[in-house]
C-alpha positions as CSV (number, residue, x, y, z in Angstrom):
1,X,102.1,-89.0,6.7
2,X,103.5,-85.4,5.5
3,X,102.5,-82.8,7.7
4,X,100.8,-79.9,6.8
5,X,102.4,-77.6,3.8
6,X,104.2,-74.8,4.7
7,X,102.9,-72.8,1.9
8,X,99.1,-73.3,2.6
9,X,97.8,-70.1,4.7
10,X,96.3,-71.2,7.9
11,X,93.4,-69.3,9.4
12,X,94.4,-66.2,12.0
13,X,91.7,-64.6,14.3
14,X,91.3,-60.9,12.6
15,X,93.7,-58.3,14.8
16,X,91.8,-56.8,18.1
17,X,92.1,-53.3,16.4
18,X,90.1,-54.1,13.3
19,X,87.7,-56.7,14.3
20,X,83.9,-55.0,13.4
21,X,81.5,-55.8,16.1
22,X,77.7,-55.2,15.4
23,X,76.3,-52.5,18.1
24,X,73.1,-53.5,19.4
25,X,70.1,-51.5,17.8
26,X,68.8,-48.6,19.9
27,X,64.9,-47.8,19.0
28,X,65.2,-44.4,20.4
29,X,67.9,-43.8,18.2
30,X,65.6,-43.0,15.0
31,X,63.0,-40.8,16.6
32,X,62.9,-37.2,16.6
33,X,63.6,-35.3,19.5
34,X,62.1,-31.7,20.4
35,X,64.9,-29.6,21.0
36,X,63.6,-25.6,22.2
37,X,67.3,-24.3,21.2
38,X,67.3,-25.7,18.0
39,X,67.0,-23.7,14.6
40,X,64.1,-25.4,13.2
41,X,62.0,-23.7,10.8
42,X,58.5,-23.9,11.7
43,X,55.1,-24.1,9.9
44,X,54.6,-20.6,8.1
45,X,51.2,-18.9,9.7
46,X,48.2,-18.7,7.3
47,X,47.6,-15.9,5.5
48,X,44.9,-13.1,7.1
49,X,43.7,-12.2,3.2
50,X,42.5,-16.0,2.7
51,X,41.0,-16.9,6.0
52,X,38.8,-13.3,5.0
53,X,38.6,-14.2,1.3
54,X,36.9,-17.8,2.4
55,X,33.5,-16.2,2.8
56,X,33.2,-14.3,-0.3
57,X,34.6,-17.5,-2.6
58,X,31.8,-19.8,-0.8
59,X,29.4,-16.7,-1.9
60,X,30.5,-16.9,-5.4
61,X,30.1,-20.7,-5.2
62,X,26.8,-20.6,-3.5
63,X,25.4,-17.3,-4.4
64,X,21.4,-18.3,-4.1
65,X,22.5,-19.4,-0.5
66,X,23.0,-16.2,0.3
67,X,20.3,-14.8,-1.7
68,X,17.4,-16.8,0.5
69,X,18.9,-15.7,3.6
70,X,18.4,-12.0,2.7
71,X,14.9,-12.9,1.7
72,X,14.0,-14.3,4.5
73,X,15.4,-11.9,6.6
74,X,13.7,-9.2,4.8
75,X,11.0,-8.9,7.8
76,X,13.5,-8.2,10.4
77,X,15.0,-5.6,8.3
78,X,11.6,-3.9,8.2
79,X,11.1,-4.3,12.5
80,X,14.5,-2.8,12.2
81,X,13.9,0.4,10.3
82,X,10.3,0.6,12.9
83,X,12.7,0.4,15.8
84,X,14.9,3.3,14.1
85,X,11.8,5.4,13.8
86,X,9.8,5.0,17.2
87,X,13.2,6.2,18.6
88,X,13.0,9.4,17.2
89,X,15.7,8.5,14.2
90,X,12.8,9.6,11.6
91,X,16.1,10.8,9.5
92,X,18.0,8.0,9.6
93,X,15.1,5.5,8.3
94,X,14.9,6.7,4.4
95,X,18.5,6.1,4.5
96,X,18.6,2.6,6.2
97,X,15.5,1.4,3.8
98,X,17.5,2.1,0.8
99,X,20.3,0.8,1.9
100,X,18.7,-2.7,2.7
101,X,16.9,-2.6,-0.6
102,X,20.4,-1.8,-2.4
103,X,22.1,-4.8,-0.4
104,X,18.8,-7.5,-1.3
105,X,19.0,-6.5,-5.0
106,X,22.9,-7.2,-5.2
107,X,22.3,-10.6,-3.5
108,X,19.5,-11.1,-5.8
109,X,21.5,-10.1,-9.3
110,X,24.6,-11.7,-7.8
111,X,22.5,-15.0,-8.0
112,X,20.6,-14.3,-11.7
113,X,24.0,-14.1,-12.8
114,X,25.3,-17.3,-11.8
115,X,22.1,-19.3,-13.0
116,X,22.2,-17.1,-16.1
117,X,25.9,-19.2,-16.7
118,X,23.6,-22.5,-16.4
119,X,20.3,-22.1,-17.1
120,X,17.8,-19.5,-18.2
121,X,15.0,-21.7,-17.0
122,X,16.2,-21.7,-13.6
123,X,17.3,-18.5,-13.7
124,X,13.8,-17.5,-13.8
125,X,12.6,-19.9,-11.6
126,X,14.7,-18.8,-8.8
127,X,14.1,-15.3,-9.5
128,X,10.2,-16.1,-9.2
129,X,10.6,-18.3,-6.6
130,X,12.5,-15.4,-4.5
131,X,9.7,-12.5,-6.0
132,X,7.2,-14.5,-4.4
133,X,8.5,-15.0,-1.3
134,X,9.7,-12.3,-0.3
135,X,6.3,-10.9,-1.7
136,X,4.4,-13.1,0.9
137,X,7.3,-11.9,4.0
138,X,6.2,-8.8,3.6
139,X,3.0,-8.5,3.2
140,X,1.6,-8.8,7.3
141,X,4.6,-6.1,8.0
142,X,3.9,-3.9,5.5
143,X,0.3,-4.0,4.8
144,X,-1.8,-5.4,7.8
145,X,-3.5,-2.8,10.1
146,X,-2.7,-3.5,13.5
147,X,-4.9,-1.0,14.7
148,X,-4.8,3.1,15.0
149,X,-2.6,5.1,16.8
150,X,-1.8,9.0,17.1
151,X,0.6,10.0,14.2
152,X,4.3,10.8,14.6
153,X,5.4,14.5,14.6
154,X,6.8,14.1,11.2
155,X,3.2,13.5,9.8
156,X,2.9,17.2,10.0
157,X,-0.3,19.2,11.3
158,X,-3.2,19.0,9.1
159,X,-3.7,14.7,8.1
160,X,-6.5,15.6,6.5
161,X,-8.6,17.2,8.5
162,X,-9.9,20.1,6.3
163,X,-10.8,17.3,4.1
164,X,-12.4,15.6,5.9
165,X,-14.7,18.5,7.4
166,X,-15.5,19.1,3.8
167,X,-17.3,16.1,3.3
168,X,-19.5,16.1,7.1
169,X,-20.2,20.2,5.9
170,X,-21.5,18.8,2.5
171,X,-23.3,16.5,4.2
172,X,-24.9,18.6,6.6
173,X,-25.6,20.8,3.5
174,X,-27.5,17.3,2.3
175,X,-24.7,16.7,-0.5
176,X,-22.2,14.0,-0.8
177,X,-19.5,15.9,-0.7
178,X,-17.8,14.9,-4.3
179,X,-15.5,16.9,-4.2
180,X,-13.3,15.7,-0.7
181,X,-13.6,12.0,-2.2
182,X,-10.7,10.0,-3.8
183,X,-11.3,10.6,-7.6
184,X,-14.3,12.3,-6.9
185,X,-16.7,9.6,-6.3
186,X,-18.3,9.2,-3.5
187,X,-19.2,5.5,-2.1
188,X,-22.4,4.3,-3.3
189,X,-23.6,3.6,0.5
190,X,-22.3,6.8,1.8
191,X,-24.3,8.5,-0.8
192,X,-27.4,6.9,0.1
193,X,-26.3,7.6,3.8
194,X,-26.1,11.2,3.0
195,X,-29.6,11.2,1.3
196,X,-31.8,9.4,4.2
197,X,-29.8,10.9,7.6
198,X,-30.0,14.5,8.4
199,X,-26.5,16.1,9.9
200,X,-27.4,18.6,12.5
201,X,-23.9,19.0,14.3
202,X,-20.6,18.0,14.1
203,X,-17.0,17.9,16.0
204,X,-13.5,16.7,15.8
205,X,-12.8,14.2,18.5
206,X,-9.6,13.0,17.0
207,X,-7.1,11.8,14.9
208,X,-4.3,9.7,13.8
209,X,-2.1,7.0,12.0
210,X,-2.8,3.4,11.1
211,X,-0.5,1.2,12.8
212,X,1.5,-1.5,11.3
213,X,4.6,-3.4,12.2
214,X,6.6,-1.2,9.7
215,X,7.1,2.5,10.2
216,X,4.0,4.0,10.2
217,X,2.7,5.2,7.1
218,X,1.7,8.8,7.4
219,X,-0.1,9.0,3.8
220,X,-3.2,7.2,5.2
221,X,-4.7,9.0,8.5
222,X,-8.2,8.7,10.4
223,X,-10.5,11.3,11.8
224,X,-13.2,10.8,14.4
225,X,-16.0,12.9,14.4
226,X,-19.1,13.2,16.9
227,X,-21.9,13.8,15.3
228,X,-26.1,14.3,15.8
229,X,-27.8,12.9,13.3
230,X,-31.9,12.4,12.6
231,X,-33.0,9.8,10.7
232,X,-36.4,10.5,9.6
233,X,-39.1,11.5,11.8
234,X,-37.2,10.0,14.9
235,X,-35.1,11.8,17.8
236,X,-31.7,13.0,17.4
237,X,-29.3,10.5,17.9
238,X,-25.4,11.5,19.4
239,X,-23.0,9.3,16.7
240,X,-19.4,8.4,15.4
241,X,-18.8,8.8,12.2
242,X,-14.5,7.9,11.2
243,X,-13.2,9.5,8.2
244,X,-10.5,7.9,6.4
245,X,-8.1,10.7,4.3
246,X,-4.9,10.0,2.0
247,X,-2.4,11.9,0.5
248,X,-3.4,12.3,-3.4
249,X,-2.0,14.1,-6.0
250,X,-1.2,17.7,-3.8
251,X,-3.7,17.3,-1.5
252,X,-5.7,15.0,1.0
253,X,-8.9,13.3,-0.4
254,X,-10.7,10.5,1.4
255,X,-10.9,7.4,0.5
256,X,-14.2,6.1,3.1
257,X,-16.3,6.7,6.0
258,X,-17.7,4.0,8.3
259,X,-21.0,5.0,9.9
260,X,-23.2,6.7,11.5
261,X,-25.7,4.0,11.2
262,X,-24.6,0.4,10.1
């Protein structure tokens, strides 16, 4: 049998120097390591101008949001301006009211004008809705008597007293006194009161404010008055008769008067 050719290639083991061995696979290998001296660029900070912005574009988004909140917060902003005035900040509270009204109606038109974009019907709906509201928030502060009180210094001197001795000197006179009365009529039951009880004497006891939880309104004042009346032929009877005055037109004209007799 022939031996093997001497022209076939036979099979050699690749040389020690180029022989490619497959290096084991090292996990850690292809995660990122922190490295404090490294030149890495970081993260860039937000900017200051849209963390401040982010309030006014969710205002512009939401703008009857913000609206309701200023109605409903309408009532501390009148406690506010009675705590500014019992401190003795009289000047400061024409100044503060205005400036809370200003502030309301820009949340208010801010509002109209981003329904007015949508919708004329709600547009007026909200703007009712918030009218009525606020109407009804304000109402106990602003016009409920809490009771009467002595008038701050900035009420001034007279409050109507001279006024109101006009009336108790017409009625002592046995008149109504016409011309002391708001619009110069006279109650129907004071007149008649005037008529039947005889005023023999009369003195100022004292006066004052009506109080409420906003500042006191110094246009409306009270004056009591001690009084001897006679009613018929019986004996003279020691009385209080209150006199309620208001600022009207350049003067102070009243506007009732509870008693002497129920």
């Amino acid at each position: 049998m022939p031996g093997p050719s001497e022209d076939v290639p036979r099979w050699q083991p690749p040389a020690r120097e180029t022989q490619h061995r497959a290096d084991p696979w090292d996990p850690s290998a292809d995660v990122p390591r922190w490295d404090p001296d490294a030149d890495v660029p970081r993260q860039p900070p937000a900017a200051r101008g849209a963390v401040g912005a982010r309030p006014f574009r969710w205002w512009g988004a939401h703008p009857w949001g913000i609206a309701w909140i200023g109605v409903f917060l309408a009532p501390a902003g009148v406690l506010l301006l009675r705590f500014v005035d019992e401190y003795g900040y009289e000047r400061f509270v024409a100044p503060l009211q205005w400036t809370l009204i200003a502030l309301l109606a820009l949340l208010l038109v801010r509002a109209v004008l981003f329904s007015a974009r949508r919708s004329v019907v709600r547009l007026v709906l909200g703007l009712a809705a918030a009218g009525g509201v606020l109407g009804l928030l304000l109402w106990p502060v602003t016009q409920v008597t809490l009771g009467r009180v002595i008038c701050p210094t900035r009420a001034g001197v007279d409050l109507g007293v001279q006024s109101a001795a006009v009336a108790l000197e017409a009625w002592q006179r046995g008149e109504a006194g016409a011309a002391a009365w708001h619009a110069a009529d006279p109650a129907p039951a004071w007149r008649e009161k005037a008529r039947s009880i005889s005023l023999l004497d009369y003195r100022l006891v004292e006066s004052g404010c009506f109080e409420r939880a906003a500042p006191i309104d110094t246009r409306y004042t009270w004056h009591d008055f001690r009084v001897t009346i006679r009613e018929g032929e019986r004996a003279p009877l020691s009385k209080v008769v209150v006199v309620h005055t208001a600022v009207e037109g350049d003067g102070w004209k009243i506007t009732g008067i509870e008693g002497p007799l129920p």
